[in-house]
Structures are given as structure tokens and as C-alpha cells.
C-alpha positions as protocol buffer text, in pm:
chain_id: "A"
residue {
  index: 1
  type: UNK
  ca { x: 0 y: 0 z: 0 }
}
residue {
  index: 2
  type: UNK
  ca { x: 308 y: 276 z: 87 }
}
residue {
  index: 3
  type: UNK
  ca { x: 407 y: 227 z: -290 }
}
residue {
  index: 4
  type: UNK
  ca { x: 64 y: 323 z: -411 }
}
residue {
  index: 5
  type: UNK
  ca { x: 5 y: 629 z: -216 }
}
residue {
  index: 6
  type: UNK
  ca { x: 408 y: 729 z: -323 }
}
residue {
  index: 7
  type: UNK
  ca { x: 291 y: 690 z: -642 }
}
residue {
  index: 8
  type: UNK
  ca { x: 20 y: 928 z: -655 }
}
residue {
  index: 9
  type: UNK
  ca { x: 256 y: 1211 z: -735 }
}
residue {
  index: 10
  type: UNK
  ca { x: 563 y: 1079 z: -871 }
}
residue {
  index: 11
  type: UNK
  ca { x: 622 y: 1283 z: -1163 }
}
residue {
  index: 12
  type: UNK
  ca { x: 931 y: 1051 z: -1268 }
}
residue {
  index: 13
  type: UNK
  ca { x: 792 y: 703 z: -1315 }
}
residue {
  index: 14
  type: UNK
  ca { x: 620 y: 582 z: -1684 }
}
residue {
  index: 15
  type: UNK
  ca { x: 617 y: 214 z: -1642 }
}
residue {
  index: 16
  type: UNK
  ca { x: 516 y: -17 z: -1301 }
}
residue {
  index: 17
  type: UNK
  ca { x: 544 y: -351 z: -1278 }
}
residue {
  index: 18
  type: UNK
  ca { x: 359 y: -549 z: -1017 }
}
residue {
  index: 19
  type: UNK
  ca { x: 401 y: -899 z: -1094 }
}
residue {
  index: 20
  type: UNK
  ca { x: 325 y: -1206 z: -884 }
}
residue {
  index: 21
  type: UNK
  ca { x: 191 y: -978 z: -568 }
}
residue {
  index: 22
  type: UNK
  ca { x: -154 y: -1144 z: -522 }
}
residue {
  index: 23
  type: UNK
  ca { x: -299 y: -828 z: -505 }
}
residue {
  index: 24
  type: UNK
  ca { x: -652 y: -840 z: -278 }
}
residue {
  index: 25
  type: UNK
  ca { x: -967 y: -632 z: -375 }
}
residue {
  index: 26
  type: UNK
  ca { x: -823 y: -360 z: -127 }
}
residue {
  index: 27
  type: UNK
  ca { x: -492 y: -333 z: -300 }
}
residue {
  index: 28
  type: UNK
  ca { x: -695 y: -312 z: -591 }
}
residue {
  index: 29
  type: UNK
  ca { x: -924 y: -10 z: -477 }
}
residue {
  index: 30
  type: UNK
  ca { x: -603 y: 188 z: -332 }
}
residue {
  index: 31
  type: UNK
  ca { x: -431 y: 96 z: -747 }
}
residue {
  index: 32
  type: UNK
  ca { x: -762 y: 250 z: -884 }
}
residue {
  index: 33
  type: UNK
  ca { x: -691 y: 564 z: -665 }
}
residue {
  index: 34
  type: UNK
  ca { x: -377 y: 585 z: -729 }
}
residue {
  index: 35
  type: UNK
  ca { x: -481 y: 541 z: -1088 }
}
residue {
  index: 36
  type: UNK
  ca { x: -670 y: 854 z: -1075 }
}
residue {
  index: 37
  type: UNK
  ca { x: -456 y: 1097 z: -984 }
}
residue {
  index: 38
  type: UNK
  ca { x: -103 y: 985 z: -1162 }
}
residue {
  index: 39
  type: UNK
  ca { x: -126 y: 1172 z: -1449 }
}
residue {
  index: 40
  type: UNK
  ca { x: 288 y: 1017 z: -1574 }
}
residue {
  index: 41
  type: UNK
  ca { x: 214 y: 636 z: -1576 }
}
residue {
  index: 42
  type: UNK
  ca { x: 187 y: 543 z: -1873 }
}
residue {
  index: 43
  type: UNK
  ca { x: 180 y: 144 z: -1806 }
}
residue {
  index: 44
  type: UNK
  ca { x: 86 y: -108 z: -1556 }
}
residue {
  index: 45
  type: UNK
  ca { x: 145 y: -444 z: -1573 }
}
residue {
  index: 46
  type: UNK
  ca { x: -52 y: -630 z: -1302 }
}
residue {
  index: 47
  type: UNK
  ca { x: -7 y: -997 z: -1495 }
}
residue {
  index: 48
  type: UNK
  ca { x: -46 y: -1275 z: -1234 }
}
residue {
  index: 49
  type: UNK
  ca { x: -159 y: -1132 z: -929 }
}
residue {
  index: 50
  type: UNK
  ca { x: -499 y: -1395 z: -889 }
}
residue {
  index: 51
  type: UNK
  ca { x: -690 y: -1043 z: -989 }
}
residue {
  index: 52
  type: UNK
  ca { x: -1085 y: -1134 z: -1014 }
}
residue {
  index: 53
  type: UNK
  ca { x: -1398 y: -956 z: -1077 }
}
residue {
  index: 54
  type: UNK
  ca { x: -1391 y: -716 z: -770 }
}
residue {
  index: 55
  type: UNK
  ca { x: -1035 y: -650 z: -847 }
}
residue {
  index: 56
  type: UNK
  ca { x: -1103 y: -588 z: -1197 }
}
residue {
  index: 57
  type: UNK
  ca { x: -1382 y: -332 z: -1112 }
}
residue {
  index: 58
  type: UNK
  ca { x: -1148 y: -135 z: -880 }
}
residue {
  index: 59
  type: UNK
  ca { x: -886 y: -95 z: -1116 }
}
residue {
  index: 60
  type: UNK
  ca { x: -1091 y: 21 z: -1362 }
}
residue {
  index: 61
  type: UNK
  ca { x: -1230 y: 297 z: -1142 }
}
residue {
  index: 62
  type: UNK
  ca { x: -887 y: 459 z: -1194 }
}
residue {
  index: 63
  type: UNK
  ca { x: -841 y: 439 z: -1527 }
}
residue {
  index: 64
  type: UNK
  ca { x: -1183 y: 549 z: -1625 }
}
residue {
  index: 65
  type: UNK
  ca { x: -1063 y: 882 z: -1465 }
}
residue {
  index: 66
  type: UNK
  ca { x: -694 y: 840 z: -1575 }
}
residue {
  index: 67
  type: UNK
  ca { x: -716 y: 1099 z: -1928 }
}
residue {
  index: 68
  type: UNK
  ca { x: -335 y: 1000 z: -2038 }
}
residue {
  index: 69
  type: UNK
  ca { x: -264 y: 731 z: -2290 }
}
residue {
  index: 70
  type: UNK
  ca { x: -240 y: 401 z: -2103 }
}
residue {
  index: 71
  type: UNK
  ca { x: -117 y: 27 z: -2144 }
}
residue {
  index: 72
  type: UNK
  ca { x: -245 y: -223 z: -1895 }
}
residue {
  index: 73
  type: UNK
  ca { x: -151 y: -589 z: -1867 }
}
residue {
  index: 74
  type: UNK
  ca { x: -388 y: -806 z: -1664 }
}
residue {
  index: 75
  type: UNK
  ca { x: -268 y: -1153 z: -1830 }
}
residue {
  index: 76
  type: UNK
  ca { x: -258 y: -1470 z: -1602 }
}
residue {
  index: 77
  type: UNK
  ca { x: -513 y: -1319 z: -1334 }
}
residue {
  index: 78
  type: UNK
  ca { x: -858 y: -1459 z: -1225 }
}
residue {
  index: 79
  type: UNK
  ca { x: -1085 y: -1245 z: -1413 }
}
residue {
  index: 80
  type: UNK
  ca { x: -1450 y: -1395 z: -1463 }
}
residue {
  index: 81
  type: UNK
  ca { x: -1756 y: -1289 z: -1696 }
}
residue {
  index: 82
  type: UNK
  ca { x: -1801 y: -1015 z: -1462 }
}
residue {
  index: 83
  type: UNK
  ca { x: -1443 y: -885 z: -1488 }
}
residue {
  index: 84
  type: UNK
  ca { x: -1498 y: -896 z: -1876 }
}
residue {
  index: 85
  type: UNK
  ca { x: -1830 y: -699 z: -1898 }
}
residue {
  index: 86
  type: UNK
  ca { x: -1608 y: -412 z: -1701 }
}
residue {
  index: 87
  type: UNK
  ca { x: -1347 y: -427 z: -1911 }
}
residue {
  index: 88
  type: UNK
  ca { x: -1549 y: -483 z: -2199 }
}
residue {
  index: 89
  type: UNK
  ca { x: -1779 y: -98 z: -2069 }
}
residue {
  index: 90
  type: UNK
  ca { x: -1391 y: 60 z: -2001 }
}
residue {
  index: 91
  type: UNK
  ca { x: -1292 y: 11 z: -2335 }
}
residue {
  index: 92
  type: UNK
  ca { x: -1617 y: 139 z: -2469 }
}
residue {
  index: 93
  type: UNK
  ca { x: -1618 y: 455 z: -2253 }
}
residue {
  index: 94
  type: UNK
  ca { x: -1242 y: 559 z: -2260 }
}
residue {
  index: 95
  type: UNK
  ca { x: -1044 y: 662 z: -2524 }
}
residue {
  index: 96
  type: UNK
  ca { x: -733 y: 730 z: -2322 }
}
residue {
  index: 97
  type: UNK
  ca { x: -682 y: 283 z: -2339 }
}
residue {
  index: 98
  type: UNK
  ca { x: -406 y: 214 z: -2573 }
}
residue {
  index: 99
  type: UNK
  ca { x: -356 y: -151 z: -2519 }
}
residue {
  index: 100
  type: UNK
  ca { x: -523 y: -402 z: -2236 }
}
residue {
  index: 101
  type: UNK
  ca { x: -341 y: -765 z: -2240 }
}
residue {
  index: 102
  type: UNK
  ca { x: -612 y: -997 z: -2052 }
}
């Protein structure tokens, strides 16, 4: 969680990788915040972290406020129909999505 909320202003990093962290539904929610105010990430790549639905949903929170081109990578996670439909709605109501690996 402290590399979340020092991420909310870094002004220096593009790219974060997260692998293999088994990130819960409330490291997801504080992500989607911190999503929503970085305005230099460019990437995330959140592969294998046993993400699922809720998870899914809280990350996407953050990027549907998050107005800078972005690259996401949720491959090898846990995501169910559920987690689909919201990605499915993100893509269709953000342009600022570049690429989403899933």
C-alpha cells in the first residue's frame, strides 16, 4: 500500500510492474486511486496477481478517470464474466486505453 500512495505524485515514473503480488480487492481499490490521480504512468502491468472480478472493477475505477494514454496488462489473473463486462464498458467509454493484455 506505501508504494501506491508514493505513487500518486511521482512525476518521474512511466512504467510499473507489479508482478506475482496477489494483489486483494483492497490493494486493488487503493491501485484504482492511485490510478486517478497519476497523471505520468503510462503502463501497468498487473499480470499474475490472482486479480478477479472485484479487483477488476477497482482498477478500472482509476483508469476510467486516468485521461493520459495508457497500457495495462492483466494476463494470467482470475478475471470472470463479470471482470470482462467491465473491461469490456472501459474500453467502450475511454479513449485514453491504448492496449489491455487480458
Amino acid at each position: 500500500m506505501l508504494i501506491t500512495e508514493a505513487l500518486k505524485n511521482n512525476v518521474n515514473l512511466g512504467n510499473l510492474t507489479l508482478l506475482h503480488n496477489r494483489i486483494t480487492i483492497q490493494g486493488a481499490r487503493v491501485i484504482g486511486e492511485m490510478l486517478k490521480v497519476n497523471e505520468h504512468l503510462k503502463s501497468i502491468n498487473l499480470a499474475f496477481n490472482e486479480i478477479g472480478d472485484g479487483e477488476t472493477k477497482a482498477i478500472s475505477e482509476g483508469l476510467k478517470a486516468n485521461r493520459k494514454s495508457f497500457i495495462v496488462n492483466l494476463r494470467s489473473n482470475e478475471i470472470g464474466d463479470e471482470g470482462g463486462r467491465v473491461i469490456i464498458k472501459l474500453i467502450a467509454i475511454t479513449s485514453s486505453l491504448k492496449k489491455i493484455d487480458s
